[in-house]
DRENKE-887585 format. One line per 8 residues: number of its first residue (from 1); their letters; for each residue x, y, z of C-alpha. Coordinates in nm, 3 decimals, always signed. Each point is the difference from the previous one (the first is absolute). Layout:
// residues N
NUM	A	X Y Z ~ ...
This chain:
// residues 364
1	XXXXXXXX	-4.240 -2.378 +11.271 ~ -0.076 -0.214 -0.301 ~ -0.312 -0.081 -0.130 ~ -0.025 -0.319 -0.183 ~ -0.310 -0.137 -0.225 ~ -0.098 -0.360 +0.007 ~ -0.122 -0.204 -0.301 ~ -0.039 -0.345 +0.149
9	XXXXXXXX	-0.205 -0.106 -0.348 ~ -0.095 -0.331 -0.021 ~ +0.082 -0.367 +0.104 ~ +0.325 -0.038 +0.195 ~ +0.033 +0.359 -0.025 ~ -0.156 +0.055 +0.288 ~ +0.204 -0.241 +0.196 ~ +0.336 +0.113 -0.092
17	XXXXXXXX	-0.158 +0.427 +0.073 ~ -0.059 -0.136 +0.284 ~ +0.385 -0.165 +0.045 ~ +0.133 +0.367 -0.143 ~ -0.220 +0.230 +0.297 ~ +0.215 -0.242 +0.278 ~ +0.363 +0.072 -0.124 ~ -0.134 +0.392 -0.122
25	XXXXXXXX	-0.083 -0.008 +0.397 ~ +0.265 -0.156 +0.109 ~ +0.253 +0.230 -0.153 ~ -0.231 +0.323 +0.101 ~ +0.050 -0.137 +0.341 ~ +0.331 -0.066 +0.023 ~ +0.159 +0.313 -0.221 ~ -0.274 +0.262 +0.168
33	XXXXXXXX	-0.168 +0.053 -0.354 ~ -0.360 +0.110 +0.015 ~ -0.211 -0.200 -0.258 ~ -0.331 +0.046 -0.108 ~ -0.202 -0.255 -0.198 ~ -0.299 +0.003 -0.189 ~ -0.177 -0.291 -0.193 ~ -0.214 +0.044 -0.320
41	XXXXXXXX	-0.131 -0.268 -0.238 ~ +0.158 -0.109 -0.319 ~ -0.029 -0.251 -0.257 ~ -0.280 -0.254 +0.012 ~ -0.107 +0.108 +0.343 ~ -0.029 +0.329 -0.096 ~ -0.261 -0.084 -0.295 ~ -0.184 -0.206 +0.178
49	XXXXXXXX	-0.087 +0.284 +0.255 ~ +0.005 +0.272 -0.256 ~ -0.027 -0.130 -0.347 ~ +0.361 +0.147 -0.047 ~ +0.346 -0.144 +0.029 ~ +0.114 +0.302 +0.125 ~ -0.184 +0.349 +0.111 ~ +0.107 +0.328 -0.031
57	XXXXXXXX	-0.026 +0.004 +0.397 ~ +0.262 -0.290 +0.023 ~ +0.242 +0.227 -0.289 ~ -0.056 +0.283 +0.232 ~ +0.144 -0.166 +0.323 ~ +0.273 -0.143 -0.221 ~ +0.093 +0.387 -0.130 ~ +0.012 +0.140 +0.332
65	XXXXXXXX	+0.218 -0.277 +0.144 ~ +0.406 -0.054 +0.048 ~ -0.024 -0.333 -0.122 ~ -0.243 -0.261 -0.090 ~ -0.041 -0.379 +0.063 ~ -0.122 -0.252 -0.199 ~ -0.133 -0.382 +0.053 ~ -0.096 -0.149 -0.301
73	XXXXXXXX	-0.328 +0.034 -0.212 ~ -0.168 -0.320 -0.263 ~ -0.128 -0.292 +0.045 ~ -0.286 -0.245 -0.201 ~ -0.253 +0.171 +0.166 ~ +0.063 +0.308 -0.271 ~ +0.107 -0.199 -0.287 ~ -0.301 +0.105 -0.224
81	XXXXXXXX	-0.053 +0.401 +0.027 ~ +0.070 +0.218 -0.223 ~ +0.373 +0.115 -0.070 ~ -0.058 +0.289 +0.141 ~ -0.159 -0.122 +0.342 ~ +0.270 -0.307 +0.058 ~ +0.195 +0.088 +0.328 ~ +0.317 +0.025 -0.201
89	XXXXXXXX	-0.142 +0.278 -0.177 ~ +0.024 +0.179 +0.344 ~ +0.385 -0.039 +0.006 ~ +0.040 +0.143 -0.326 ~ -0.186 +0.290 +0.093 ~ +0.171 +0.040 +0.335 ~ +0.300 -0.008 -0.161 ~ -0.071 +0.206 -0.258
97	XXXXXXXX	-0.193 +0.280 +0.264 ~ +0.284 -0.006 +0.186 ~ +0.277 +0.018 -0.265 ~ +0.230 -0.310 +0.132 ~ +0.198 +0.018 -0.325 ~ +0.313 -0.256 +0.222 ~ -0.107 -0.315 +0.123 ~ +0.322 -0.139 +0.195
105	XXXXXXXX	-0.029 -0.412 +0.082 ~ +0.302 -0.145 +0.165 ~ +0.077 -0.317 -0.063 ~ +0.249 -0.148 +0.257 ~ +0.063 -0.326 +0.130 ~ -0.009 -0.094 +0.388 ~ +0.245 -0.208 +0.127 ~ -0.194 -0.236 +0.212
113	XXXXXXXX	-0.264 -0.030 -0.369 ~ +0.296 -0.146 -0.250 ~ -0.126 -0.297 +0.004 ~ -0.389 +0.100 -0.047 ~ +0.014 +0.104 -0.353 ~ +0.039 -0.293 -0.281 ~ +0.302 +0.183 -0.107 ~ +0.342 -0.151 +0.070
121	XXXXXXXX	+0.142 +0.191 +0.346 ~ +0.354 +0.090 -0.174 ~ -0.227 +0.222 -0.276 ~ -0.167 +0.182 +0.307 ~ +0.240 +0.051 +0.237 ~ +0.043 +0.371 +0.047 ~ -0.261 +0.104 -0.271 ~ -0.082 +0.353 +0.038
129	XXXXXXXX	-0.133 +0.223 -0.214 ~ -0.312 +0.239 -0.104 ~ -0.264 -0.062 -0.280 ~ -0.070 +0.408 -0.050 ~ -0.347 -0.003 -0.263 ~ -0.149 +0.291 -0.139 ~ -0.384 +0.012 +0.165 ~ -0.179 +0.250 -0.137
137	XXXXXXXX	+0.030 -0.022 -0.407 ~ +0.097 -0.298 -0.224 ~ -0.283 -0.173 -0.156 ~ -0.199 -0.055 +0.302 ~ -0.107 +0.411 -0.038 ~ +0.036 +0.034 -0.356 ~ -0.291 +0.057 -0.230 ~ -0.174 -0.047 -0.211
145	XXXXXXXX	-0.103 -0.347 +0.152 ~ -0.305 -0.221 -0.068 ~ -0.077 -0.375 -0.049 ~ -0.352 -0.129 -0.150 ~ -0.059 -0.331 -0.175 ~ +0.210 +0.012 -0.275 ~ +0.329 +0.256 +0.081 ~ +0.179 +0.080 +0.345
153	XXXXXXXX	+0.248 +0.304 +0.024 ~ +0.234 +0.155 +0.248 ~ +0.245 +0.336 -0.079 ~ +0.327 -0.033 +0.138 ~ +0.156 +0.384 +0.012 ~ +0.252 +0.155 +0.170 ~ +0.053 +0.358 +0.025 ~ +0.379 +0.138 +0.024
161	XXXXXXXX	-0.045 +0.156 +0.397 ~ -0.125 -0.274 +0.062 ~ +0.270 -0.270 -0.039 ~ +0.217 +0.346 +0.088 ~ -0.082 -0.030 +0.377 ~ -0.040 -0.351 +0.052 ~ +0.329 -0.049 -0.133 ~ +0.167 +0.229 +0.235
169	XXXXXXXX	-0.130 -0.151 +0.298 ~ +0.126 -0.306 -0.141 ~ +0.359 +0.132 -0.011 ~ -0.064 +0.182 +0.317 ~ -0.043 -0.342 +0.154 ~ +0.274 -0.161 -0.160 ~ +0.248 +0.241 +0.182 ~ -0.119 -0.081 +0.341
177	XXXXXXXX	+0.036 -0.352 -0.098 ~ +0.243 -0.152 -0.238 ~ +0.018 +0.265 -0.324 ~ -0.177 -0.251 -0.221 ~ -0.286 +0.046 -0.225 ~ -0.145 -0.229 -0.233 ~ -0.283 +0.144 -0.257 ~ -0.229 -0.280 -0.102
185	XXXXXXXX	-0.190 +0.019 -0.268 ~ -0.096 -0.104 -0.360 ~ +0.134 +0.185 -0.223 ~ +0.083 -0.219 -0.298 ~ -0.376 -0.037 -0.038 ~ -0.145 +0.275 +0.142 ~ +0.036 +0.381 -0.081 ~ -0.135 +0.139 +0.316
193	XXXXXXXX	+0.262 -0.212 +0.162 ~ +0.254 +0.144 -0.212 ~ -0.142 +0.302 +0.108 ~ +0.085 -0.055 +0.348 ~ +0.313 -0.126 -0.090 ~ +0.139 +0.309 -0.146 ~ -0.174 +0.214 +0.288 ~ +0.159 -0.219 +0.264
201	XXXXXXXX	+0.361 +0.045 -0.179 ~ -0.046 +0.372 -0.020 ~ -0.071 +0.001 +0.382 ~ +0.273 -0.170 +0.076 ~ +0.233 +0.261 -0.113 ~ -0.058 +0.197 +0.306 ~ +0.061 -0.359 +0.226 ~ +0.360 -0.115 -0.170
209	XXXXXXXX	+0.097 -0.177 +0.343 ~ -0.220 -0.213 -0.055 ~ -0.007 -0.315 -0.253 ~ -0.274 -0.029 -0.236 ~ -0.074 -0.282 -0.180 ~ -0.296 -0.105 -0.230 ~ -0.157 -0.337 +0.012 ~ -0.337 -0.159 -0.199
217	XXXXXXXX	-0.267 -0.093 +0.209 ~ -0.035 -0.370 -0.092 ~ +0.360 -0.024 +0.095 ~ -0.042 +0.210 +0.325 ~ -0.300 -0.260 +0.098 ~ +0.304 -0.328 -0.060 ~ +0.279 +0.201 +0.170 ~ -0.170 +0.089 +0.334
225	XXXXXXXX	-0.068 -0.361 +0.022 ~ +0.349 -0.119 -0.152 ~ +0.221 +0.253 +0.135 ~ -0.175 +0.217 +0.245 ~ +0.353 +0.170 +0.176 ~ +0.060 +0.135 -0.336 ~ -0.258 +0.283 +0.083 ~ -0.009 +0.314 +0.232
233	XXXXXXXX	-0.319 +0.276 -0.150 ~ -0.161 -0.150 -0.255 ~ -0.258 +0.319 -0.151 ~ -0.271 -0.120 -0.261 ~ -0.331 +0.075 -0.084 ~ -0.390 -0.017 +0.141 ~ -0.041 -0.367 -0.179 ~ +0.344 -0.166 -0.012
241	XXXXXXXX	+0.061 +0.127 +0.406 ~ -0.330 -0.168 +0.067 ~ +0.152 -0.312 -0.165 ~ +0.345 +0.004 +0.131 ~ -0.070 +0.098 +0.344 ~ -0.241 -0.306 +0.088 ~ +0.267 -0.212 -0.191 ~ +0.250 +0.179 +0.242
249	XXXXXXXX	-0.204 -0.214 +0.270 ~ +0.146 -0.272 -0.068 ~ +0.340 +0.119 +0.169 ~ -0.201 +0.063 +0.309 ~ -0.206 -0.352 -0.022 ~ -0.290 +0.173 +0.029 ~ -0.247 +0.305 -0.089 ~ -0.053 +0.016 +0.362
257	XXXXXXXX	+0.307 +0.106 +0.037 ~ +0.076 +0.331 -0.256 ~ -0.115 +0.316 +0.112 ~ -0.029 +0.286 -0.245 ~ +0.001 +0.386 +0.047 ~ -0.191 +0.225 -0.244 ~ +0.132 +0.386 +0.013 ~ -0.093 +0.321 -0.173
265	XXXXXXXX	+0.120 +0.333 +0.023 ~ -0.205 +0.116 +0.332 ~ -0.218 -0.343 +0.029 ~ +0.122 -0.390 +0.105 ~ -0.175 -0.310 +0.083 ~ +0.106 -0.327 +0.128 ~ -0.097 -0.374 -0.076 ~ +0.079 -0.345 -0.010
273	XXXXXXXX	+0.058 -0.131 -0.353 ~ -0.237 -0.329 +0.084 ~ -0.367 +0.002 -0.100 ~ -0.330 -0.067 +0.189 ~ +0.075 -0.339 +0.008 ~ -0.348 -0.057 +0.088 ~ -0.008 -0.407 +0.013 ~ +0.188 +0.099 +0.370
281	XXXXXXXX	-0.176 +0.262 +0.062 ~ -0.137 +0.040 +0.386 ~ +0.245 -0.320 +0.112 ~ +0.300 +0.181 +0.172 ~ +0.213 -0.157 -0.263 ~ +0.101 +0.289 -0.199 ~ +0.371 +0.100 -0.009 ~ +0.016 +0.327 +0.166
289	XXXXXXXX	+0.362 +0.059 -0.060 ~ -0.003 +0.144 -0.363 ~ -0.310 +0.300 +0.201 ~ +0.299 +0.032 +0.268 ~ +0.286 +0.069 -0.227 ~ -0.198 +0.251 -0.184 ~ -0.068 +0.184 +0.325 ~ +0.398 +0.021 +0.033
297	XXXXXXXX	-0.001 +0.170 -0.333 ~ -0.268 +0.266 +0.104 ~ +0.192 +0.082 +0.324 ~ +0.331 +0.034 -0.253 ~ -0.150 +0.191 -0.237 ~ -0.247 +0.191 +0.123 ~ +0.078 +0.034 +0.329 ~ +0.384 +0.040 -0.017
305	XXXXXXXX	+0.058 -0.292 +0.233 ~ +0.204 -0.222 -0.146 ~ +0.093 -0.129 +0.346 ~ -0.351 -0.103 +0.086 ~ +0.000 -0.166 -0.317 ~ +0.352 -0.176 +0.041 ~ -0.135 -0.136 +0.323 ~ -0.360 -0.130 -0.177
313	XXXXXXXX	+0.212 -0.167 -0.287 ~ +0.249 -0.148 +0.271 ~ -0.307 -0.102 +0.212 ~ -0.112 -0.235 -0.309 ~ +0.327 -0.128 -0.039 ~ -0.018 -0.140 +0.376 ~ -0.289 -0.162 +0.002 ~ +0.068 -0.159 -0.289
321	XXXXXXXX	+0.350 -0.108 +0.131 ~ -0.220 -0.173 +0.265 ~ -0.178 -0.200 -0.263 ~ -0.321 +0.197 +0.010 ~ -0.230 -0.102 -0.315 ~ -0.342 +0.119 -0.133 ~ -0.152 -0.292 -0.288 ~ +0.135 +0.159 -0.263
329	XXXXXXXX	+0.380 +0.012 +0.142 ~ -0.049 -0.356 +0.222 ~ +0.276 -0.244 -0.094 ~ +0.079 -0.304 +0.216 ~ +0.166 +0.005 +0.344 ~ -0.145 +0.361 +0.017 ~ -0.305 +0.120 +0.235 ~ -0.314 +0.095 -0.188
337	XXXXXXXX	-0.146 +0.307 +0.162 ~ -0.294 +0.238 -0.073 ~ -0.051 +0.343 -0.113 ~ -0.041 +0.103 +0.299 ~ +0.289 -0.191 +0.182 ~ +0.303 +0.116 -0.254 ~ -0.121 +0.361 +0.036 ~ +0.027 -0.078 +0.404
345	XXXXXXXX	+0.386 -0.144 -0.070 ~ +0.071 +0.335 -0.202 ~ -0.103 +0.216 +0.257 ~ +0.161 -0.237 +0.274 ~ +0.323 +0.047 -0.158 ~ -0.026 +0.339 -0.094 ~ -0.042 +0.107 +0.341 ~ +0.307 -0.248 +0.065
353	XXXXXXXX	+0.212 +0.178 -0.233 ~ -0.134 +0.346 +0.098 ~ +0.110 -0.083 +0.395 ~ +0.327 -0.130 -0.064 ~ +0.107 +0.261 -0.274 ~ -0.106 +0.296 +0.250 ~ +0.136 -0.191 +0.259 ~ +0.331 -0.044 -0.195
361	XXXX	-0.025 +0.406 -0.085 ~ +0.014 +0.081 +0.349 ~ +0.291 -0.213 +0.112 ~ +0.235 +0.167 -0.274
């Protein structure tokens, strides 16, 4: 039995939760995995019930979990609080309580979607790769900090175990893939990115099957949208994977469409890389796919099914060979659909595929 925490935050995040429990059901039903769920509050919802963007209950449900999923959190509504009381102070602190160090976001192009990005189909076609950022240090936890009327300041630092083991599980992915690593950082500017560069060279010792290169950030942010194929695991920091890996939706024409994994070394949680998007909010037009695709990463790695997973990823690749589209993804000739009618054609074709590959097993 798993047990898996729900953060359905704010905004669409509740729609696309709600998109994730389906397929989490779906494959509990079909591959005879007991689930259990439980929902707490996070984000803006969360302070408006308890003054708090996250509790200590809701921490407590997430450390005695096997794997955590998350909506989104934001929106206008919270614009003006305090730093310290903005929901997306409660992601840093989940992160942080939880000690996601890896946050893994695939960006990979679907067939049926070449055409829905503004980039030219022969730079996407059979783009693959992973956007691996550092989550839990980088200047987004380093202090001191402050800002008042006259001076703002942020502390980017690095320690050496950290870059250490985020660096390894970059070139432990890149083995399972295609042995290619490209550092990205900025290190004819910056010494802490120096820093990392030297660390990340030194790991690499113990990885020589696998290619390292080093790349500056500005010209990682031009290549991925010039030359995308070029890259298989590209590992950077807390702020330039933040960058990179919403640039890295352009490949997939669409935030709604790039799931992420966060892991630690005993803790994980799951979320689409989209916001709150809270303009759409409560319209069943939210793309549920990117909430999907990151439920095929839980049931990969934390679960150990990387069949289930296959079959989720494979599921989204049918319906969009049938011209599904959410708003975001629509292009002409296509049929729009809602939330809650793409998550229907996933499942639909999941339990397709699931039939005719057990079918298929049984034959042989």
């Amino acid at each position: 039995m798993y047990k898996i925490v729900l953060l359905p935050g704010d905004g669409i995040g509740n729609e696309v939760t709600a998109s994730a429990v389906e397929i989490i059901k779906t494959v509990s039903k079909y591959f005879n995995v007991e689930i259990q769920l439980e929902e707490h509050l996070i984000g803006g919802s969360s302070y408006d019930k308890y003054g708090t963007p996250i509790t200590d209950e809701t921490l407590s449900a997430c450390y005695n979990s096997d794997a955590v999923f998350l909506g989104a959190v934001g929106g206008f509504k919270w614009d003006n609080l305090p730093h310290q009381l903005k929901p997306e102070a409660a992601l840093l602190k989940l992160r942080k309580a939880l000690g996601l160090f890896a946050n893994i976001r695939p960006a990979k192009i679907y067939r049926p979607l070449l055409d829905s990005s503004t980039l030219k189909k022969e730079v996407l076609e059979n783009v693959d790769f992973i956007v691996l950022r550092e989550l839990t240090s980088g200047i987004y936890f380093g202090e001191p900090r402050m800002f008042d009327d006259m001076h703002g300041l942020n502390t980017m630092i690095y320690h050496k175990e950290e870059v250490e083991r985020i660096a390894k599980i970059a070139f432990k992915i890149a083995r399972e893939r295609n042995k290619k690593v490209t550092s990205v950082d900025k290190a004819n500017v910056l010494e802490v990115s120096q820093f990392w560069r030297n660390v990340v060279h030194q790991v690499h010792k113990e990885f020589e099957d696998v290619q390292l290169s080093d790349m500056y950030v500005d010209n990682a942010a031009m290549q991925i949208v010039r030359n995308p194929k070029q890259f298989d695991v590209i590992l950077t920091s807390n702020l330039f994977g933040d960058i990179l890996s919403d640039i890295a939706g352009m490949i997939t024409g669409s935030l709604g469409m790039l799931p992420s994994a966060s892991l630690g070394t005993k803790y994980s949680l799951y979320e689409p890389v989209h916001g709150s998007a809270p303009d759409i909010a409560g319209q069943n037009k939210a793309n549920p796919l990117a909430a999907i695709a990151s439920v095929a990463m839980m049931f990969d790695y934390s679960f150990g099914l990387k069949s289930a997973a296959n079959l989720i990823n494979e599921a989204i690749s049918k319906s969009l060979e049938e011209n599904f589209r959410t708003t975001d993804i629509y292009s002409k000739g296509c049929q729009l659909v809602s939330t809650n009618e793409m998550t229907k054609s996933v499942i639909e074709k999941f339990e397709e595929l699931f039939h005719s590959q057990a079918i298929g097993v049984f034959t042989l």
